[in-house]
Residue frames as qw, qx, qy, qz and C-alpha x, y, z in Angstrom:
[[0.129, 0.766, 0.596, 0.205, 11.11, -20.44, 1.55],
 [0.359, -0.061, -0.133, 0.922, 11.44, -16.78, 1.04],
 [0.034, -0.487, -0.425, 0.762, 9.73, -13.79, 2.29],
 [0.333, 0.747, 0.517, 0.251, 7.09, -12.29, 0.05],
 [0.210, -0.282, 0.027, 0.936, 7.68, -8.88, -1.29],
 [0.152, 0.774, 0.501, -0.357, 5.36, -6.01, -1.65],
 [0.355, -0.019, 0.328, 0.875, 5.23, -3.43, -4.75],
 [0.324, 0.768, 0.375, -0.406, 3.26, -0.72, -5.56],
 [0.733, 0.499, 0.383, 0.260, 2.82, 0.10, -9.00],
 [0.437, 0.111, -0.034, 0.892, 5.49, 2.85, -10.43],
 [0.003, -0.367, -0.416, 0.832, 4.98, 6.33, -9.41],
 [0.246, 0.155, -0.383, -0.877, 3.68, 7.31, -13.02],
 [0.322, -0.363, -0.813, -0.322, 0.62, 4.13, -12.93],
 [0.210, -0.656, -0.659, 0.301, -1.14, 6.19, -10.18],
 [0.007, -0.598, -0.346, -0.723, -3.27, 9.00, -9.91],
 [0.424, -0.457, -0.699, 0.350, -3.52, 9.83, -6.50],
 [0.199, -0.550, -0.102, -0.804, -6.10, 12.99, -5.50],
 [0.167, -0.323, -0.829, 0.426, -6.79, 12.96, -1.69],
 [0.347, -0.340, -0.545, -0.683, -10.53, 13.76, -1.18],
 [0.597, -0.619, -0.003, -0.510, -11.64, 14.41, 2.48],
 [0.642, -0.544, 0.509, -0.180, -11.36, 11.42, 4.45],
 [0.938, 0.127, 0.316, 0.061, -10.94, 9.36, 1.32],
 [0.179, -0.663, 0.512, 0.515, -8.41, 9.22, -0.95],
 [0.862, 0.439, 0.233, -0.097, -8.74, 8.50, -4.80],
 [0.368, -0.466, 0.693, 0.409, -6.61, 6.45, -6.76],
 [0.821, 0.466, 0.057, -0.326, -6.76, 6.21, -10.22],
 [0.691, -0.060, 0.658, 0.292, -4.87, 2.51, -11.50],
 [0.416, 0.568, -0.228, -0.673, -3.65, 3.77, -15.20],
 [0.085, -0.325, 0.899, 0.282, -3.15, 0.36, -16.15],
 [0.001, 0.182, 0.958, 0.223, -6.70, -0.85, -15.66],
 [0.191, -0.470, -0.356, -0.785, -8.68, 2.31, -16.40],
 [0.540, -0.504, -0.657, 0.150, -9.71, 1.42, -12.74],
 [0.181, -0.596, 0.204, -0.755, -10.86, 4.52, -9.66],
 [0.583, -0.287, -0.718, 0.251, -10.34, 3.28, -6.61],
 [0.426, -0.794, -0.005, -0.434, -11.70, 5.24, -3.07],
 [0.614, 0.019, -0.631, 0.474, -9.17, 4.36, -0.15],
 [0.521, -0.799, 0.059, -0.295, -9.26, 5.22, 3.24],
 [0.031, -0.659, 0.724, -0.201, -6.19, 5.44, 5.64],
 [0.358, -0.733, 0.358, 0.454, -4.14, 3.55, 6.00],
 [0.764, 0.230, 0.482, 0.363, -3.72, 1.92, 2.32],
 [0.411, 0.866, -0.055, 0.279, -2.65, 5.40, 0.76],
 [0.401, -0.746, 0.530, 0.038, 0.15, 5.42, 3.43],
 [0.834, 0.038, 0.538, 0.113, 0.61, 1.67, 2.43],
 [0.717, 0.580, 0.252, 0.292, 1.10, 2.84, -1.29],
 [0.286, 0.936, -0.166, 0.121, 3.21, 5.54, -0.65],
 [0.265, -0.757, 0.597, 0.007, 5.68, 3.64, 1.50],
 [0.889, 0.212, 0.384, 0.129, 5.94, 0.63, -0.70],
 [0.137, -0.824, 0.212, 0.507, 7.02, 3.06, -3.55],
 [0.749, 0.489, -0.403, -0.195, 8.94, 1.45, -6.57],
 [0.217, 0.378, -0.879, 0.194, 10.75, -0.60, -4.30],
 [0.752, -0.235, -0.591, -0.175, 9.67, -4.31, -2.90],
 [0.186, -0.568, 0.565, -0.569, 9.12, -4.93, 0.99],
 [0.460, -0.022, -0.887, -0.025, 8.43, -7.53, 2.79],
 [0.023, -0.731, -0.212, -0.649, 6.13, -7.26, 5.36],
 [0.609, -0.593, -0.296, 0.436, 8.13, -6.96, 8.52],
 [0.355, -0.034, 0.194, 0.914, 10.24, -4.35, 6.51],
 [0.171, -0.573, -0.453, -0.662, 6.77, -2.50, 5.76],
 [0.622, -0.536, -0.570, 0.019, 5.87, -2.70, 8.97],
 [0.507, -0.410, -0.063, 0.756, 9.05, -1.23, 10.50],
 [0.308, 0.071, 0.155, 0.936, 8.81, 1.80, 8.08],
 [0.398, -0.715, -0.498, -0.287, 4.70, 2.21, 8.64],
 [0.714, -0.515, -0.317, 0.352, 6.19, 2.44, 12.37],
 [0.664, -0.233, -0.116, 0.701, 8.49, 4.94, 11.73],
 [0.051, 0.352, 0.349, 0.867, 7.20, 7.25, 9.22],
 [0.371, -0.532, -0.411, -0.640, 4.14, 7.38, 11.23],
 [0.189, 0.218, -0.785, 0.548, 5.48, 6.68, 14.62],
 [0.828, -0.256, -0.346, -0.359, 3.15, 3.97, 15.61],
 [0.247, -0.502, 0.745, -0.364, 3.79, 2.48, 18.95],
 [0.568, -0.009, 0.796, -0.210, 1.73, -0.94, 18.85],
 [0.546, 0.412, -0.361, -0.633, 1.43, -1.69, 14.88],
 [0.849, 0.054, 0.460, -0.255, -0.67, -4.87, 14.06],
 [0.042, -0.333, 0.824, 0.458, 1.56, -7.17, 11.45],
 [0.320, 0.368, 0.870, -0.073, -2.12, -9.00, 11.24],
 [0.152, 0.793, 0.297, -0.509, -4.15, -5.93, 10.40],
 [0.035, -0.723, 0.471, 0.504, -1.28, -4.98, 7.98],
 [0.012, 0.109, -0.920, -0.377, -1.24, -8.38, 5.93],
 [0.290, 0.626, 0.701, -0.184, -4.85, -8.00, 5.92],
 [0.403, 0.784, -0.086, -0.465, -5.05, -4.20, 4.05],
 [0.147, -0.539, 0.681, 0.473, -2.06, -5.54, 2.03],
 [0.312, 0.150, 0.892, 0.290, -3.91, -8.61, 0.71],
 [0.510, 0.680, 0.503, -0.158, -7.08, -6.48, -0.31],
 [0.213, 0.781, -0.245, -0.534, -4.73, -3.75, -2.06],
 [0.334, -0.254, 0.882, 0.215, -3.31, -7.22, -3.37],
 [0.341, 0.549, 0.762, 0.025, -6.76, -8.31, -4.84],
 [0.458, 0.841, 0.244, -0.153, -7.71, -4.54, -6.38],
 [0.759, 0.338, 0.198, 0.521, -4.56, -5.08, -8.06],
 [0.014, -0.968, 0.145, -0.203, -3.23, -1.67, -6.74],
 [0.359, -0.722, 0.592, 0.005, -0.12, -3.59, -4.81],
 [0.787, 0.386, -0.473, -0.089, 1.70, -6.71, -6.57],
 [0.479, -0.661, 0.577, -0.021, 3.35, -9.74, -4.39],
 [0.716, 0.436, -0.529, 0.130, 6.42, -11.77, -5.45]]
């Protein structure tokens, strides 16, 4: 069985306007505005146009943002809702 991979949609299918503490994303594919809040705009930006998996998400969350005790639970939790508002895509 192989490792799921993560994708966020190309750079050009997002609109992304940060807005205080939130951060809007507009999805051009499905006319959709979405409000985030950290960390799922990090999430989208370190997905990128490439697929991770999500120990490999995990490890670059960790680095870019030098996290010392990141939750892999917590993570495959934001992942599955960005999963559901169709803002992240797994294969």
């Amino acid at each position: 069985m192989h490792e799921a991979l993560y994708c966020a949609p190309r750079e050009d299918g997002l609109l992304i306007a940060p807005l205080d503490a939130f951060t809007a994303v507009y999805h051009r594919a499905s006319g959709i505005t979405h409000l985030l809040t950290e960390p799922a705009p990090q999430i989208l930006a370190a997905l990128g146009e490439g697929g991770l998996s999500l120990d490999a998400l995990l490890d670059r969350l960790g680095r870019d943002y030098d996290l010392e005790h990141a939750d892999r639970a917590a993570l495959a939790a934001r992942l599955d809702e960005l999963v559901d508002a169709g803002l992240v895509e797994r294969t």
